[in-house]
Structures are given as structure tokens and as C-alpha cells.
N, C-alpha and C positions, 0 to 999 in steps of 0.2 A: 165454500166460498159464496155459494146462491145466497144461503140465510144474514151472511155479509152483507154483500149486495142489499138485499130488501133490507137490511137492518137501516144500514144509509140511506137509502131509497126514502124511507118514511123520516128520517131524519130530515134531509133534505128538501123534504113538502110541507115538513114542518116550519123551516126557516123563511121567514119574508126575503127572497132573492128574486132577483127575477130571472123570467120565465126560461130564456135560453142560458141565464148561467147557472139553471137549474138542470137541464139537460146538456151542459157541459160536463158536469160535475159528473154528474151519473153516468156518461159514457165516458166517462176518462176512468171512473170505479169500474166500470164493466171491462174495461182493458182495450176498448177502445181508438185505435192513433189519433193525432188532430185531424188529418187529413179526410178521414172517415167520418169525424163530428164537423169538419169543414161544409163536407158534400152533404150532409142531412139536413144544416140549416143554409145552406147555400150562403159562405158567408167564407173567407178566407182564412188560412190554416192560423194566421199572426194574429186577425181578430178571434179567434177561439181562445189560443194562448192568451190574448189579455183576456178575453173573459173570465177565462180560467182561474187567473192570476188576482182578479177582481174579487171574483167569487170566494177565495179561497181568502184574499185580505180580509175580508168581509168576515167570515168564518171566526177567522182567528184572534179576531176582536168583535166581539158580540153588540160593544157599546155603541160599532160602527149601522147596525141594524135598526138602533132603535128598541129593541128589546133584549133579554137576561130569558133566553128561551130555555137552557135546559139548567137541572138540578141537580145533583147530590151521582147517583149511578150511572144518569141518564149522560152526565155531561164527562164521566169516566169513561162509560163507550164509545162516545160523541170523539173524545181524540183518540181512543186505539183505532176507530175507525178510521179519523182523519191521516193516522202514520201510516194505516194501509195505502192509504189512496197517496198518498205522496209517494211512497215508495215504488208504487205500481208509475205511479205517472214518470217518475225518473227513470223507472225500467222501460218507459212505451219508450219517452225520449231520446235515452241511449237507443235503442232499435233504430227509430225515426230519423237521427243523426246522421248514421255511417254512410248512408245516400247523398246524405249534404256535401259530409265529409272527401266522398269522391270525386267530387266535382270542384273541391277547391284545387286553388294552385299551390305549386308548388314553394312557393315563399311563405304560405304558412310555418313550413316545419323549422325554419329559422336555417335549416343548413348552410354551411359556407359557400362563396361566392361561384368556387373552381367546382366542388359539387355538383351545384345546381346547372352551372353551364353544360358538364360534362351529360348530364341529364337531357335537358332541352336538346342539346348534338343531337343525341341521342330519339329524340321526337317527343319524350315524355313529357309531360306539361302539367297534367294534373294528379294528383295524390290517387287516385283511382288508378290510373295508368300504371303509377310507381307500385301500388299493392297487385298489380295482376301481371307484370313481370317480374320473371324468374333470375336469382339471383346469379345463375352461371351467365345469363343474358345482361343484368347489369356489369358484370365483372367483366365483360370484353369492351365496354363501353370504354374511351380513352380518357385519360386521368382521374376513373374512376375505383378504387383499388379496393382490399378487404376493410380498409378503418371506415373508408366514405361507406361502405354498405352498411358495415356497423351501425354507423350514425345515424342514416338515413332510416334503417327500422328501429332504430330506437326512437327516433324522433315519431314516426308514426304511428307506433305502439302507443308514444306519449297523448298523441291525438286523438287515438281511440279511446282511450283509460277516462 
């Protein structure tokens, strides 16, 4: 994975970008979170994500550069590299998510109205809540039966996925 890394590495000093969506780039390749490339340039997790997002439009159309930087091999490594670095980035982001994910409410998962209420009775309020209680402890909750738990992990599962 090192000779990955620097393979990109040198790629990427090769491209006219600038300087911090250069070092976005590179720390989102090293596997990175945004929140870790946030605190380095002292600069917020959502402006890393655009820069990122900048960087990489930039990338994927060359014409937007100003120049036709790589050739023949060089620009055949140039995207297996870039599929690595995507893939990795969707794997930090799944990771980085499920924290968000805890914190949202519970009307997210779209479940029905009698549901949800029996939930809140219950004190549950955020999707966090709902994944760190035990489903014998949902099941005594009132009007909440075996189909609503069904649903309820299913919806959540959905959320994860």
C-alpha cells in the first residue's frame, strides 16, 4: 500500500492543484478521516469535504487544470490509483457516518406513526438510542409488538447499508 501512496503522492505534486487540496487528497489516500484532515489544516470537516470534492472534479477532467498532464501508462495508473482513493474515501465515510447516524432522529427511518410514538413513551428519541436497546426491552414497550421491531431494524439496517 506504501508504494501506492507515494505512487499518488508524486502524482499529485505533479498536478497544478492547490496547495490544501493537495494535502486533502493525500490524507484522504493515507486513509485519513476528514475530521483528522479538518484539525491539521485548521479548517472545518464540510470545507475539507468540498475541497475534496473540488479536487477530485478537477482531477477527473484535466481540461478543467489547464493542462493534458499525464500520457499513455502514466494516465492508466493515474485512474487505478484514483479507484483506490475513491473506494477508500467511501470506506472512511461509511466509518465517519455511523456517529452522525446516532444522533439523528428518529423520523428518519420513515417508520409508522403508532411506532414511533410507542418509542418516544418509551424515552427513545434518537436512532442511537434505538440501536443500544435490547429488543426484549423494546418488546415490553406498549403498542409495540414483534412486526414494529421487525420494521424498526429493518429500517435501520437500511440506514446503515
Amino acid at each position: 500500500m506504501n508504494s501506492t501512496v507515494d505512487f499518488f503522492e508524486g502524482l499529485i505534486h505533479r498536478v497544478p492543484l492547490q496547495d490544501n487540496e493537495k494535502e486533502v487528497l493525500i490524507g484522504r489516500m493515507r486513509g485519513k478521516p476528514l475530521a483528522e484532515i479538518a484539525a491539521s489544516l485548521g479548517r472545518s470537516r464540510e470545507r475539507v469535504r468540498q475541497l475534496e470534492k473540488r479536487a477530485l472534479k478537477k482531477l477527473q477532467e484535466p481540461s478543467r487544470l489547464g493542462v493534458h498532464f499525464l500520457e499513455g501508462q502514466d494516465r492508466i495508473a493515474w485512474l487505478l490509483d484514483q479507484l483506490g482513493a475513491h473506494l477508500q474515501a467511501a470506506e472512511d465515510d461509511r466509518e465517519e457516518s455511523e456517529p452522525i447516524v446516532a444522533d439523528a432522529r428518529l423520523e428518519v427511518l420513515g417508520i409508522p406513526t403508532r411506532t414511533l410514538r410507542s418509542l418516544r413513551r418509551g424515552g427513545i428519541t434518537t436512532v442511537g438510542q434505538l440501536m443500544r436497546t435490547e429488543d426484549a426491552t423494546l418488546l415490553e414497550l406498549s403498542h409495540f409488538g414483534k412486526e414494529s421491531l421487525r420494521r424498526v431494524r429493518e429500517r435501520v439496517a437500511r440506514l446503515l447499508s
